[in-house]
LUMGUDREN-578536 format. One line per field, with one value per residue: residue in one letter; x, y, z of N, C-alpha, C in turn. Coordinates in nm, 3 decimals, m for minus. Layout:
<nodes>
aa: [A  ...]
nc1: [X  ...]
nc2: [Y  ...]
nc3: [Z  ...]
cac1: [X  ...]
cac2: [Y  ...]
cac3: [Z  ...]
cc1: [X  ...]
cc2: [Y  ...]
cc3: [Z  ...]
</nodes>
This chain:
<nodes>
aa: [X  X  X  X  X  X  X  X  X  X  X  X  X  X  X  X  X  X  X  X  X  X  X  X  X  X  X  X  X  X  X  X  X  X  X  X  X  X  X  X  X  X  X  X  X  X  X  X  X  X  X  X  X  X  X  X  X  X  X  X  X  X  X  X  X  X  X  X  X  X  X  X  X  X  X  X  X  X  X  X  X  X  X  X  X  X  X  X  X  X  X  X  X  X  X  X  X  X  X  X  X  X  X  X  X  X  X  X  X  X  X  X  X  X  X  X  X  X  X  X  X  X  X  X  X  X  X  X  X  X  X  X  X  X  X  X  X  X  X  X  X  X  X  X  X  X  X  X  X  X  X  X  X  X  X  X  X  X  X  X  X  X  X  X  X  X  X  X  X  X  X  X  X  X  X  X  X  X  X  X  X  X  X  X  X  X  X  X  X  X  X  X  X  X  X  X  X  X  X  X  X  X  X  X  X  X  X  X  X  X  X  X  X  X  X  X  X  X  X  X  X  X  X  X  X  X  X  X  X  X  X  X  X  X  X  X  X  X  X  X  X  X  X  X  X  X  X  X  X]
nc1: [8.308  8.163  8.105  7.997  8.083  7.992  8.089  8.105  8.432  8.629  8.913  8.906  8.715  8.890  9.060  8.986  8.892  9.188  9.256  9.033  9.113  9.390  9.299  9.139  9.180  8.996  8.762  8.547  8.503  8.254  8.089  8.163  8.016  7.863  7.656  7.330  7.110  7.197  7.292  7.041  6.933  7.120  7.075  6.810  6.852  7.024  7.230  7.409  7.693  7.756  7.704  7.940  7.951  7.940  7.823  7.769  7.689  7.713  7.475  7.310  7.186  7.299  7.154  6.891  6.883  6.726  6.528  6.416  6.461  6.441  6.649  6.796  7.081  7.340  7.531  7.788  7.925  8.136  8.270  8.326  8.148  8.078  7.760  7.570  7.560  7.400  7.165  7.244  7.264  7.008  6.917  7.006  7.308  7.631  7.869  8.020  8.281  8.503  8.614  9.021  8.977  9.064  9.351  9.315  9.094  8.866  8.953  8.848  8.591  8.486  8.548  8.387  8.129  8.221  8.170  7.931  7.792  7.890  8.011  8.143  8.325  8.518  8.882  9.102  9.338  9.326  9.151  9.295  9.431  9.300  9.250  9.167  8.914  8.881  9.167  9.465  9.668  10.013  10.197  10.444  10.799  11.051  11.411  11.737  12.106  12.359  12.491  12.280  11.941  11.605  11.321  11.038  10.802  10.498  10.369  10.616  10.744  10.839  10.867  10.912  11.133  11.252  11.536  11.743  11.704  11.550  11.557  11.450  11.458  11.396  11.280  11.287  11.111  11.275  11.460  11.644  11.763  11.683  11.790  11.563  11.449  11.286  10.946  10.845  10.607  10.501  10.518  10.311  10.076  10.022  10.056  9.853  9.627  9.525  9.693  9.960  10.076  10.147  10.330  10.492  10.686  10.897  10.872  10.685  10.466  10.424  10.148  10.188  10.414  10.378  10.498  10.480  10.297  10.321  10.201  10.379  10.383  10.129  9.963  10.065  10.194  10.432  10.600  10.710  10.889  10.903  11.108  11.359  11.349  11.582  11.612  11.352  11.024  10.787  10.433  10.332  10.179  9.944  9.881  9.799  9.461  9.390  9.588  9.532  9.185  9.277  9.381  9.191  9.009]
nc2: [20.162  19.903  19.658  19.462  19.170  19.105  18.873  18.638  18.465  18.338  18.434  18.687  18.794  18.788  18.964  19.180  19.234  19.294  19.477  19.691  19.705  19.850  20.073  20.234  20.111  20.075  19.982  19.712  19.352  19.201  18.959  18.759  18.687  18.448  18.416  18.539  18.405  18.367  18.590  18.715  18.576  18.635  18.925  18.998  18.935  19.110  19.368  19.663  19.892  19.947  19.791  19.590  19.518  19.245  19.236  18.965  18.639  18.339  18.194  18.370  18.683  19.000  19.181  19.079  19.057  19.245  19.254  19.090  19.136  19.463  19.676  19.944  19.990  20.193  20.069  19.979  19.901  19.608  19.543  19.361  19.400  19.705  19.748  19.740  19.980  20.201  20.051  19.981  20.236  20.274  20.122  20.186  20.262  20.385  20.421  20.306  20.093  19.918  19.625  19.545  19.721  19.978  20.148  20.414  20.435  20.311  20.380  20.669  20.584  20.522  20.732  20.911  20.777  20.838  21.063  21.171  21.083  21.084  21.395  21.564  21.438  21.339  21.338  21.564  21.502  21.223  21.294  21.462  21.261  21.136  21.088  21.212  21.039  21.034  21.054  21.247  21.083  21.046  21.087  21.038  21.035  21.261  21.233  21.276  21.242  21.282  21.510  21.482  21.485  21.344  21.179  20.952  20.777  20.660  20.425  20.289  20.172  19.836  19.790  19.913  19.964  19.916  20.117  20.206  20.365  20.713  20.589  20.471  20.209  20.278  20.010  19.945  19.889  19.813  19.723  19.857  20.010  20.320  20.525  20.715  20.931  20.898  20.750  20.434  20.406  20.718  20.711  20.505  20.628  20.832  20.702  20.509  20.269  20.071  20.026  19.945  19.788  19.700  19.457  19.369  19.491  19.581  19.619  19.753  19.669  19.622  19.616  19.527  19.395  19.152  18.834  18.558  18.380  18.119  17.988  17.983  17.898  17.758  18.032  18.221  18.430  18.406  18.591  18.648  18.864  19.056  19.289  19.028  19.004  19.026  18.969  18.763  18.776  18.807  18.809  18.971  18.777  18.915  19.057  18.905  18.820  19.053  19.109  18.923  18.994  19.268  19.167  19.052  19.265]
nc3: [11.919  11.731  11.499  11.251  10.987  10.704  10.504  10.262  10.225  10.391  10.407  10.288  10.478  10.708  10.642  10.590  10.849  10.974  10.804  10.953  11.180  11.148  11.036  11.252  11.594  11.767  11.698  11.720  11.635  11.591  11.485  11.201  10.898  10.663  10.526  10.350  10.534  10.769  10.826  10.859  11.071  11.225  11.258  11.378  11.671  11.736  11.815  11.643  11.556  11.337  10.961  10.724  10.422  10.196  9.854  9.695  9.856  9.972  9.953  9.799  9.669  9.894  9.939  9.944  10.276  10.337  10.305  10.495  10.756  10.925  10.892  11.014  11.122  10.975  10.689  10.537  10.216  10.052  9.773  9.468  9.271  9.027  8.932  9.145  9.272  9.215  9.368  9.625  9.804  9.846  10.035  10.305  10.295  10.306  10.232  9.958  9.881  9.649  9.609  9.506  9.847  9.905  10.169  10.226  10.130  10.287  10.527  10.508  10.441  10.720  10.873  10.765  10.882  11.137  11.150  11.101  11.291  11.559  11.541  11.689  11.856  11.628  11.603  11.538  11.365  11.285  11.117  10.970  10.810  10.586  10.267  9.956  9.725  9.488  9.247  9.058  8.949  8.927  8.627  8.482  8.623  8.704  8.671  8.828  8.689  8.739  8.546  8.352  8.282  8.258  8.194  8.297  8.137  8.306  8.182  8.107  8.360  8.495  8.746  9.113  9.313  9.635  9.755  9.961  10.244  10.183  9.928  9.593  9.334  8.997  8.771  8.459  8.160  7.990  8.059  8.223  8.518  8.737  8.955  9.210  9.425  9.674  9.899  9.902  10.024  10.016  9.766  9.678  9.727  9.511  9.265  9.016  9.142  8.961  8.771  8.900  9.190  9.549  9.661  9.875  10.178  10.021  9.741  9.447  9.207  8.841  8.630  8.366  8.375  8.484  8.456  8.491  8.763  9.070  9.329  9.633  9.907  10.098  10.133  9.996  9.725  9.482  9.214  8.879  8.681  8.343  8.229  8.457  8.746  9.006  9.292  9.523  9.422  9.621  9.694  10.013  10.283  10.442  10.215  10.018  9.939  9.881  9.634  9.500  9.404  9.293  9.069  8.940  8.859]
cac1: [8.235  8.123  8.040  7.966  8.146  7.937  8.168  8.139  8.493  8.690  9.001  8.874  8.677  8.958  9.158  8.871  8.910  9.302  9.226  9.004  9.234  9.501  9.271  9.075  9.216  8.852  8.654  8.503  8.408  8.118  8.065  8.190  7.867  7.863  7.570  7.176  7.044  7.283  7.301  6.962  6.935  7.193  7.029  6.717  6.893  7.199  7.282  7.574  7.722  7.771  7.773  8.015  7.829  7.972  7.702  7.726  7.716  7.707  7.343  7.211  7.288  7.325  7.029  6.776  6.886  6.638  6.322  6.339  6.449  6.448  6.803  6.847  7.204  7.436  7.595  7.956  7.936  8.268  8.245  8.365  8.099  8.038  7.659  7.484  7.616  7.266  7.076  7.303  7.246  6.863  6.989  7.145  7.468  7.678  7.978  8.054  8.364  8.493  8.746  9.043  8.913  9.225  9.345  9.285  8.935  8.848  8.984  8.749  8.415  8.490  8.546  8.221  8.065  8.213  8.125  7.770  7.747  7.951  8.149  8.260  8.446  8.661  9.027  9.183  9.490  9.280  9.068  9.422  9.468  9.135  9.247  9.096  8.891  8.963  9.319  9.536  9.788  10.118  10.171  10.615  10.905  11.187  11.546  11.840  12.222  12.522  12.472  12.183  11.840  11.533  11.205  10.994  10.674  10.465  10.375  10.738  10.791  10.797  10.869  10.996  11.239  11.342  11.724  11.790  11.622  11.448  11.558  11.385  11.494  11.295  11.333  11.188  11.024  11.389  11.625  11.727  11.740  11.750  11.756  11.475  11.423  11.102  11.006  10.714  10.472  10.426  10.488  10.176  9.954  10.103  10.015  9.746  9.615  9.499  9.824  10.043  10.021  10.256  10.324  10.523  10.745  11.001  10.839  10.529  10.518  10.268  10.025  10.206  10.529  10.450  10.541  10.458  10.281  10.293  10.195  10.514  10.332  9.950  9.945  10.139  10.202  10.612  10.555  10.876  10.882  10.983  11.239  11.369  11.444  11.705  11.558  11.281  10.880  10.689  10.338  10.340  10.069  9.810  9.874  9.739  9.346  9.366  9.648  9.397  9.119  9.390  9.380  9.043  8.945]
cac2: [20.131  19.761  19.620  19.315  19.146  18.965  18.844  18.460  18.445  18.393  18.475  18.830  18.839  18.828  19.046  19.340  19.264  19.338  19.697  19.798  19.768  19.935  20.219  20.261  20.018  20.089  19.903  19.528  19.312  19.124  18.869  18.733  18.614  18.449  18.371  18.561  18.343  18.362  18.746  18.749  18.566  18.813  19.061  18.958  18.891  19.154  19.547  19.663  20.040  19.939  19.652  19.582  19.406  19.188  19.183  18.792  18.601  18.232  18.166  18.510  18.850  19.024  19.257  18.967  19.037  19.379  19.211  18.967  19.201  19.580  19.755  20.087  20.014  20.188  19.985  19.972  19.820  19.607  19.435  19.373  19.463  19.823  19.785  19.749  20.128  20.238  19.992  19.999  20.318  20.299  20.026  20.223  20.236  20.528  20.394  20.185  20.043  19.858  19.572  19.538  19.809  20.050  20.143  20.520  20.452  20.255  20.495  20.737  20.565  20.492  20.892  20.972  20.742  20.902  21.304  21.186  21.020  21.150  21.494  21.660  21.358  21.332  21.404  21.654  21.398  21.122  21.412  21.467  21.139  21.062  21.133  21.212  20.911  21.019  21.162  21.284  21.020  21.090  21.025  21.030  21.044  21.333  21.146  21.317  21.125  21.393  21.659  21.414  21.442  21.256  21.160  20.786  20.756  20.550  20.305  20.253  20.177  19.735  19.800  20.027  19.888  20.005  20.085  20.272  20.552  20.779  20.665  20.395  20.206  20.224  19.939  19.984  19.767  19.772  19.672  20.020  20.110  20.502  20.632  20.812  21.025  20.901  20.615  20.376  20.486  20.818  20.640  20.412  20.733  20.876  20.620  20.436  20.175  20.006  19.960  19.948  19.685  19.733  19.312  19.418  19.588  19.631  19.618  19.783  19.606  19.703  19.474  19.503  19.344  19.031  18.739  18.447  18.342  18.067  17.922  18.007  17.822  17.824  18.130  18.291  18.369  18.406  18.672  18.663  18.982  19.054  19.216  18.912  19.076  18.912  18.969  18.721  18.911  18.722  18.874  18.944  18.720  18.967  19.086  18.807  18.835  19.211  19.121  18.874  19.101  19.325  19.083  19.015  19.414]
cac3: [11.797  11.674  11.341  11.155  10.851  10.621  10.373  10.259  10.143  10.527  10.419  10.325  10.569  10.796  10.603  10.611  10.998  10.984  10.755  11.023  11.316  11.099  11.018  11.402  11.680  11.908  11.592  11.753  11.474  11.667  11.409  11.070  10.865  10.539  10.438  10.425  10.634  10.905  10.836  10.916  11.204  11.382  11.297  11.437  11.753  11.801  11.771  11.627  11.516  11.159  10.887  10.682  10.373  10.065  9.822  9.697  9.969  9.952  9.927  9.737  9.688  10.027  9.923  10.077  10.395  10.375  10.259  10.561  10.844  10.933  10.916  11.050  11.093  10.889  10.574  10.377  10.106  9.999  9.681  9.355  9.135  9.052  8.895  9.213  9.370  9.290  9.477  9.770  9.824  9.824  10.120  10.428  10.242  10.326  10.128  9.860  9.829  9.533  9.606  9.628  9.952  9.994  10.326  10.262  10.109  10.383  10.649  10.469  10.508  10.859  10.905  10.734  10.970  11.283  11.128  11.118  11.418  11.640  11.479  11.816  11.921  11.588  11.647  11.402  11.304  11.221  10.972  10.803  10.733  10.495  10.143  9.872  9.650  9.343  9.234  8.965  8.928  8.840  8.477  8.493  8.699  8.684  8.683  8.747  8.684  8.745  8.453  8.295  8.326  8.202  8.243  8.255  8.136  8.408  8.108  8.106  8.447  8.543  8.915  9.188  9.472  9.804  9.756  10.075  10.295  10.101  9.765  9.545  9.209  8.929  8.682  8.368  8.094  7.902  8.160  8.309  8.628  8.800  9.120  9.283  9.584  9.701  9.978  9.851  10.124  9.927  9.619  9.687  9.673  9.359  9.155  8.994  9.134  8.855  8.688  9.030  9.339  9.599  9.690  10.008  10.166  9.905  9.600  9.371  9.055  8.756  8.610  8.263  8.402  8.560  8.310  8.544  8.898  9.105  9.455  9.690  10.013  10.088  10.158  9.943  9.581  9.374  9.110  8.794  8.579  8.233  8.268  8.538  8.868  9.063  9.426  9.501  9.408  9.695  9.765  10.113  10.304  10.421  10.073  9.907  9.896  9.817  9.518  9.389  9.375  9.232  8.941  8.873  8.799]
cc1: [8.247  8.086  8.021  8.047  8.025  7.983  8.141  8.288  8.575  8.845  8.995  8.808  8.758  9.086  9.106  8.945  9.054  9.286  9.123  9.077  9.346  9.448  9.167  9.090  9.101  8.721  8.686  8.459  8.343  8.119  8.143  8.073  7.895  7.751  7.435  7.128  7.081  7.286  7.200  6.881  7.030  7.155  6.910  6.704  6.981  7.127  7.390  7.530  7.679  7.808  7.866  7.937  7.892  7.817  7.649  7.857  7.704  7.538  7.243  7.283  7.218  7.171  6.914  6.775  6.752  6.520  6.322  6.353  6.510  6.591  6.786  7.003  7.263  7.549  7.714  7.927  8.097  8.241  8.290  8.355  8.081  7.885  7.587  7.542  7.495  7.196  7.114  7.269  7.088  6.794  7.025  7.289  7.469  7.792  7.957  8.180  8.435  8.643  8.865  9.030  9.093  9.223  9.216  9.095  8.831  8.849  8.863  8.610  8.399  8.486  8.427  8.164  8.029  8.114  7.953  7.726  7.767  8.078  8.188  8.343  8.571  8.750  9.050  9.293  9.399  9.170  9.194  9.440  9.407  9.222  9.127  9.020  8.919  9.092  9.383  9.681  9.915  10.127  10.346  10.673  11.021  11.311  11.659  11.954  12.308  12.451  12.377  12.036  11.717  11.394  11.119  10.885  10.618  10.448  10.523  10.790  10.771  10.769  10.932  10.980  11.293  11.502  11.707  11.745  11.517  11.497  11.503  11.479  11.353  11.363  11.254  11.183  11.181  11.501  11.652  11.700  11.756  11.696  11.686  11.511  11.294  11.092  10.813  10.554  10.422  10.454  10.323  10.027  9.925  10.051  9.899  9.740  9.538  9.610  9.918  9.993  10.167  10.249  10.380  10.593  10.865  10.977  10.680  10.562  10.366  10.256  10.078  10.323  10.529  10.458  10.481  10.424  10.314  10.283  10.372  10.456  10.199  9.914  9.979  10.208  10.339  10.573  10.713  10.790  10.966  10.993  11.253  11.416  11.517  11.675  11.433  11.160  10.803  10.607  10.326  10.166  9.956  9.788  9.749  9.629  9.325  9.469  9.589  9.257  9.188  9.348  9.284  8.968  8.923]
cc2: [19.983  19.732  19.437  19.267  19.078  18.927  18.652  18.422  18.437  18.418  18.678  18.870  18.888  18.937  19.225  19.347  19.297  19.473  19.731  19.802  19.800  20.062  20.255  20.123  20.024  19.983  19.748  19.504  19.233  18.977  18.864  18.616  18.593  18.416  18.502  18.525  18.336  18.522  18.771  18.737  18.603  18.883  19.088  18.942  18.989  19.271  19.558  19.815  20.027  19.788  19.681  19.475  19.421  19.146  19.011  18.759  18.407  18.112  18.281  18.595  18.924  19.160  19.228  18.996  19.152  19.366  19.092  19.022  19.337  19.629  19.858  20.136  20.062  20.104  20.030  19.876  19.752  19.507  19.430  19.408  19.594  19.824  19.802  19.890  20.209  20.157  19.978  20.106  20.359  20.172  20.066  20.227  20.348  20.547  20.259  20.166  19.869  19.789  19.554  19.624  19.850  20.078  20.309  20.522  20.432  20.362  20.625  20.742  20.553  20.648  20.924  20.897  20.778  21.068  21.251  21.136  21.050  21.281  21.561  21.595  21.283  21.407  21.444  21.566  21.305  21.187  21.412  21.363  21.097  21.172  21.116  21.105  20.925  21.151  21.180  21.250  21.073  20.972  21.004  21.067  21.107  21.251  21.233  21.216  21.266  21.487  21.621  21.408  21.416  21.253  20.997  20.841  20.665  20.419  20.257  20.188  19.996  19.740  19.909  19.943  19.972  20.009  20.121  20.384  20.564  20.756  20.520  20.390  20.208  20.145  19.962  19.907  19.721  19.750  19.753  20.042  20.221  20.439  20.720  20.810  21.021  20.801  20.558  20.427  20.623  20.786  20.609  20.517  20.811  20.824  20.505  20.277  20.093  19.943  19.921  19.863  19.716  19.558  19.316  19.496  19.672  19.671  19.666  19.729  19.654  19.585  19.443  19.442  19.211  18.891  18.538  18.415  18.206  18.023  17.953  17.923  17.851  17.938  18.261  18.331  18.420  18.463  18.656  18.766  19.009  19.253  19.181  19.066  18.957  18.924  18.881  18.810  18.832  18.800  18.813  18.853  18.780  19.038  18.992  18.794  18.953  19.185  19.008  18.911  19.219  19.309  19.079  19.147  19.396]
cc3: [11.765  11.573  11.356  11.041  10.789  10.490  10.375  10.238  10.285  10.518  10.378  10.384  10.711  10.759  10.604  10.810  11.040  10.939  10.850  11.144  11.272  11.106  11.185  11.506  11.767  11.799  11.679  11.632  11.573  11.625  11.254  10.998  10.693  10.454  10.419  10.495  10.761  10.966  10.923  11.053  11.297  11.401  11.390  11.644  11.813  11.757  11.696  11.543  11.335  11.164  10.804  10.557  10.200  9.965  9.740  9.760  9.921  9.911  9.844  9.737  9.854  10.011  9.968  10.174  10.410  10.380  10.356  10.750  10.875  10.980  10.888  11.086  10.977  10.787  10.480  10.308  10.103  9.925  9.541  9.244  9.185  9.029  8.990  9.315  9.372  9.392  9.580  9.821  9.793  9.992  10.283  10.423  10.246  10.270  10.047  9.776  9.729  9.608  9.478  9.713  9.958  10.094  10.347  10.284  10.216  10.516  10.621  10.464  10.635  10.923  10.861  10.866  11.075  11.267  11.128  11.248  11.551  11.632  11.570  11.789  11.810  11.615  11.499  11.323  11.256  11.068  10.865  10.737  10.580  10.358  10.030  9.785  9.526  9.358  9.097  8.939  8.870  8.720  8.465  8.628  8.631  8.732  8.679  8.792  8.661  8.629  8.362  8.351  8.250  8.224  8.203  8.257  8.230  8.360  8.074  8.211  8.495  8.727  8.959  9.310  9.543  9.793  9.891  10.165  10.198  9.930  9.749  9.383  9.156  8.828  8.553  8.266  7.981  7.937  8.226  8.418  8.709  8.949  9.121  9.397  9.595  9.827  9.894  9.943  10.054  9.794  9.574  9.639  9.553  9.257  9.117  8.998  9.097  8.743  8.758  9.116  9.423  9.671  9.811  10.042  10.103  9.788  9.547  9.250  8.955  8.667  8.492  8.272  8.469  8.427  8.374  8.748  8.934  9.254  9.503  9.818  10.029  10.097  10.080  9.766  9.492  9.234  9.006  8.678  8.472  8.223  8.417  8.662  8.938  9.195  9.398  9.477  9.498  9.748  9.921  10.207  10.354  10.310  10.002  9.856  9.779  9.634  9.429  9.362  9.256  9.050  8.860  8.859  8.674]
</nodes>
């Protein structure tokens, strides 16, 4: 299978091209296109399985490309605004994902793609994977402490840290920290991400806890949370597009 990017933005453009060889290692990206005009003279010129299509692009909205040459290719949407989900879908759009693009979501249009295109040749394991798009966040966390037990509201919650194995701290908006039995990987699904970012591999922090950013190296951005954690908060670097997207919801 082969695609296209057409994102103007080339650091998410190359960051789309990292989430799809996480979620299908046989995906070619062909091209990375930022403009209409460039779009259109590929298309004019090339094949490809599927696009991949940011709708403003550096010269227009990516909707031009249709009124100047004929696409029968299949279209993802990935973009920031929600208003245009009708007209994409009046488009060759078969998804429309809303940045920042999660892995699962992602993994999920790429599976529709195959079931229509080719549904013998999906594998059963890669079917389990595709979760659901919408979910039923957890709203607390059960706590127990020796003959004590508790419960956190999620609006209570600043972060959750990797202690050890399977257990996780949570810190919470008044200094406190418990012990959970959880590991962030099924954390990550649990919880809403709209109030939750997971910055790397230690740490999810929630949007009502950070107190101050700044630049950590080009690449990279030094998060401080009220209340202070004492481990550094450094968004990890293919983090970084997706946790500024993150932001700008």
């Amino acid at each position: 299978m082969n695609c296209i990017i057409v994102e103007d933005g080339q650091d998410a453009a190359e960051y789309l091209e990292y989430q799809l060889s996480e979620v299908n290692n046989s995906i070619e990206v062909l091209a990375k296109i930022g403009s209409v005009k460039d779009t259109v003279t590929w298309l004019k010129h090339h094949q490809t399985d599927l696009i991949f299509l940011d709708i403003q692009l550096s010269d227009g909205l990516s909707f031009e490309i249709f009124d100047h040459v004929q696409v029968n290719t299949p279209v993802i949407f990935t973009t920031s605004y929600d208003q245009y989900a009708i007209k994409a879908f009046e488009v060759n759009s078969m998804s429309y994902l809303l940045k920042p693009v999660k892995l699962d979501n992602l993994r999920a249009a790429i599976t529709k793609y195959i079931q229509l295109n080719t549904p013998t040749l999906l594998p059963e394991p890669f079917n389990r994977q595709v979760l659901p798009l919408q979910q039923d966040y957890q709203k607390r966390f059960f706590i127990e402490s020796g003959n004590t037990y508790k419960y956190i509201p999620v609006e209570d919650i600043a972060y959750f840290r990797v202690q050890s194995g399977r257990y996780l701290i949570i810190a919470t908006k008044d200094g406190q920290q418990y012990l959970h039995e959880n590991t962030l990987e099924r954390l990550e699904h649990r919880i809403d991400p709209v109030r939750f970012f997971r910055i790397n591999r230690q740490f999810i922090i929630s949007i009502d806890a950070i107190r101050h950013m700044e630049s950590y190296d080009s690449r990279r951005i030094k998060i401080e949370t009220n209340p202070e954690c004492k481990d550094e908060l450094i968004v990890a670097m293919t983090k970084t597009i997706e946790f500024k997207d993150w932001l700008n919801k």
